[in-house]
C-alpha positions as CSV (number, residue, x, y, z in Angstrom):
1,X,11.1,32.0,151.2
2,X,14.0,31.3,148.9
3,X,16.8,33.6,148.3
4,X,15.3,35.6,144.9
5,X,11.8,35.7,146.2
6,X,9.5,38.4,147.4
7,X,10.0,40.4,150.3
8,X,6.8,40.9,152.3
9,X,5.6,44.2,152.9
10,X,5.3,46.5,156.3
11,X,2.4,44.8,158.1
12,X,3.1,41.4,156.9
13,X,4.1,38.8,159.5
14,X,7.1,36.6,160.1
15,X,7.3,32.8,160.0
16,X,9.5,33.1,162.8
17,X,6.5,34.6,165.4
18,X,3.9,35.4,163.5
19,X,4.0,38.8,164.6
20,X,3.9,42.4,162.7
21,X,7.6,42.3,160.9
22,X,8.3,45.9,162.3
23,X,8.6,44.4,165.9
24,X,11.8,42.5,164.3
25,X,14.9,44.4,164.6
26,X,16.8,41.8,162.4
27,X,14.1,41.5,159.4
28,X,12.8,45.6,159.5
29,X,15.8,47.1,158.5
30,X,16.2,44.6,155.4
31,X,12.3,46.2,154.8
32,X,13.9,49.4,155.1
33,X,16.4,48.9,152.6
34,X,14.2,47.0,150.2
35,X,11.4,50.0,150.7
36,X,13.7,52.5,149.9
37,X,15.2,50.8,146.4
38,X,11.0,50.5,145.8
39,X,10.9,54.4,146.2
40,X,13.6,55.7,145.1
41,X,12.7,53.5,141.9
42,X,15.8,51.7,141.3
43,X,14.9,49.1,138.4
44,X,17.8,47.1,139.0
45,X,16.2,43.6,139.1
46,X,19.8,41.7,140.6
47,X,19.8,44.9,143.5
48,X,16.0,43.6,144.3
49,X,17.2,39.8,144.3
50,X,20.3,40.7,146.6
51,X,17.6,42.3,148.6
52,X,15.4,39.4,148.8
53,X,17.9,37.1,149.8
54,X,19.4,39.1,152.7
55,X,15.9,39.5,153.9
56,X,15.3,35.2,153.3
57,X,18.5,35.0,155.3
58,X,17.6,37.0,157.5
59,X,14.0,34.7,158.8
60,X,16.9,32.2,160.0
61,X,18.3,34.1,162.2
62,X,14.9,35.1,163.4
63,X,14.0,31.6,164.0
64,X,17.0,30.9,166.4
65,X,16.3,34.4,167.9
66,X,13.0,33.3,169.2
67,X,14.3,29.7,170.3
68,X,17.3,32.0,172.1
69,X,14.6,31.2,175.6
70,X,14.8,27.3,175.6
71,X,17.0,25.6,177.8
72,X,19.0,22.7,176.0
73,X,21.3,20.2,178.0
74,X,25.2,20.4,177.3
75,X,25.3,17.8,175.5
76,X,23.0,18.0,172.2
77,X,25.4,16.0,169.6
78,X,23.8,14.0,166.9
79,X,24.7,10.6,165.7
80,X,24.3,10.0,161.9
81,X,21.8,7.2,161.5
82,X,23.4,3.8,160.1
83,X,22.8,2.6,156.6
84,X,20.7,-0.2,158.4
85,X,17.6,2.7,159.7
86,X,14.7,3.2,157.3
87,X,15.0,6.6,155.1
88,X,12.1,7.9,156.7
89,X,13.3,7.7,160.5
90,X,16.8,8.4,159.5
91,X,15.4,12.1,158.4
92,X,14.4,12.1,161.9
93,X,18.3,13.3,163.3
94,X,18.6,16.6,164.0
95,X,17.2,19.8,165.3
96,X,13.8,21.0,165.1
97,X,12.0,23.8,166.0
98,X,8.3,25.1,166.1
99,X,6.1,27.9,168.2
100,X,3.0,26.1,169.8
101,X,-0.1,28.1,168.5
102,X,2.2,31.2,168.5
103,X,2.7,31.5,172.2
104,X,5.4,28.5,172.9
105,X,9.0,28.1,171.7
106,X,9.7,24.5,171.3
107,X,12.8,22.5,170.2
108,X,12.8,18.3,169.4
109,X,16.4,17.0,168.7
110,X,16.9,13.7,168.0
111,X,20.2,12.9,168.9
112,X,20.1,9.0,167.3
113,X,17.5,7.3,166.0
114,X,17.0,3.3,164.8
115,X,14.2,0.8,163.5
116,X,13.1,1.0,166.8
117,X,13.4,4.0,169.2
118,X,15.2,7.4,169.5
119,X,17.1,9.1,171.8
120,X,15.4,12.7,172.2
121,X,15.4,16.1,173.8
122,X,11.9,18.1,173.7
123,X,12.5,21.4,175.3
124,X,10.5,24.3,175.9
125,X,10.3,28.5,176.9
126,X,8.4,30.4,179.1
127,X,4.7,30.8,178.1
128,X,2.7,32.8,181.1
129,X,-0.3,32.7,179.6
130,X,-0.1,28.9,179.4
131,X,1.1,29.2,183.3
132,X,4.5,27.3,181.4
133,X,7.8,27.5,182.8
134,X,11.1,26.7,180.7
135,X,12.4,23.2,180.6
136,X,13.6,20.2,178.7
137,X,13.4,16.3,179.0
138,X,15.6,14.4,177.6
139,X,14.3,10.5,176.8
140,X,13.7,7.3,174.9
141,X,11.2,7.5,172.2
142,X,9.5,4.6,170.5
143,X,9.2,4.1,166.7
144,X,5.6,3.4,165.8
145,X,4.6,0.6,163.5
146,X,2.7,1.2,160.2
147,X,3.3,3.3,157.3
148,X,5.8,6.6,157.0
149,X,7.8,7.6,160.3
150,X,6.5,8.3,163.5
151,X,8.0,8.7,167.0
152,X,5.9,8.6,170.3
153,X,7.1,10.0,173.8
154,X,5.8,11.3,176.8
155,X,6.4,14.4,179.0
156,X,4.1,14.0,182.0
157,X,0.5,13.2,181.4
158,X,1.3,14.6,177.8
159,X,1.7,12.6,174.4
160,X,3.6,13.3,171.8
161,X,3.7,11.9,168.3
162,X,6.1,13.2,166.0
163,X,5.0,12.0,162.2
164,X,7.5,12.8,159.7
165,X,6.1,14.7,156.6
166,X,6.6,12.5,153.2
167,X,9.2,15.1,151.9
168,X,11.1,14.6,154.8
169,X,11.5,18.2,155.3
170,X,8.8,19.0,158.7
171,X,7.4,16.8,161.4
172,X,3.6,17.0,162.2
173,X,3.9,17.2,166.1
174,X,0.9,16.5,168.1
175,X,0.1,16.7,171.7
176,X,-2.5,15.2,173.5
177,X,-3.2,15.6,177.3
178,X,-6.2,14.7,178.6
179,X,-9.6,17.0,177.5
180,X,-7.1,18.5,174.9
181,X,-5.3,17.8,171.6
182,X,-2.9,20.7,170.0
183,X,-0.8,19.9,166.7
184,X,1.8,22.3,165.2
185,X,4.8,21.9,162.6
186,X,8.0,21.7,163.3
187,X,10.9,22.6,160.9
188,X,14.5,21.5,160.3
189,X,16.6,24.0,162.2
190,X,20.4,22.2,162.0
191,X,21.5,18.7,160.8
């Protein structure tokens, strides 16, 4: 959502779970606020966009409140990628974060990156009903040859491929395990 946009309505879900917004206690008093300037019929347009923009704001925090669960080593510096490393992999560096299916808080920092491999941490929350306890790896992934960006690395008997979107702006993360394949997207959280 950008900062002048719409606010959702009561009911409506979050980006940052997916879950009913007045389960949120950061983003359900902005509703609040914004419900009663609706009510009490205030046709200010700029007090709606101040409104808006809080509540835009406000799915940020909401996104680093549901990654609050996953365990990160001390050391999670990133190294600016050298003028030598393709675009595409340099927009690897940084933080990104993503819910599996809507059930597991998951984190992928790439801490440096070159033409060839990345350093990484993938790190995950608790999900019971996945029988999935907290935890983090940190590794060596490869780069992938062909077109765009991908990375590929490996947490047990699990896959991963990260493919960076063409805007540069997500990564298309799948898993694969054996009898199973799961993909979800993960967003830019820091730089």
């Amino acid at each position: 959502m950008s900062g002048g946009g719409s606010v959702p309505q009561r009911g409506a879900t979050r980006p940052c779970q997916q879950q009913p917004v007045l389960t949120c206690s950061i983003c359900s008093p902005i509703l609040d606020i914004y419900g009663m300037i609706r009510v009490l019929g205030s046709s200010s347009e700029d007090m709606k966009k101040l409104v808006g923009a809080i509540f835009s704001s406000t799915l940020i925090a909401c996104s680093f409140v549901t990654q609050a669960q996953v365990p990160l080593p001390h050391n999670t510096s990133v190294a600016q990628p050298g003028p030598e490393v393709r675009r595409e992999l340099s927009a690897f560096a940084g933080t990104w974060t993503a819910k599996w299916s809507g059930i597991l808080d998951s984190t992928f920092i790439v801490q440096s990156v070159d033409n060839e491999k990345a350093q990484t941490i993938y790190a995950w929350g608790d999900a019971p009903q996945w029988n999935t306890t907290k935890g983090y790896v940190v590794q060596v992934a490869k780069v992938l040859p062909g077109e765009g960006a991908s990375l590929e690395f490996q947490v047990g008997s699990t896959v991963f491929t990260a493919k960076m979107s063409d805007d540069l702006s997500s990564i298309k993360m799948t898993r694969a395990a054996p009898g199973w394949t799961s993909i979800e997207w993960f967003k830019r959280a820091t730089r």
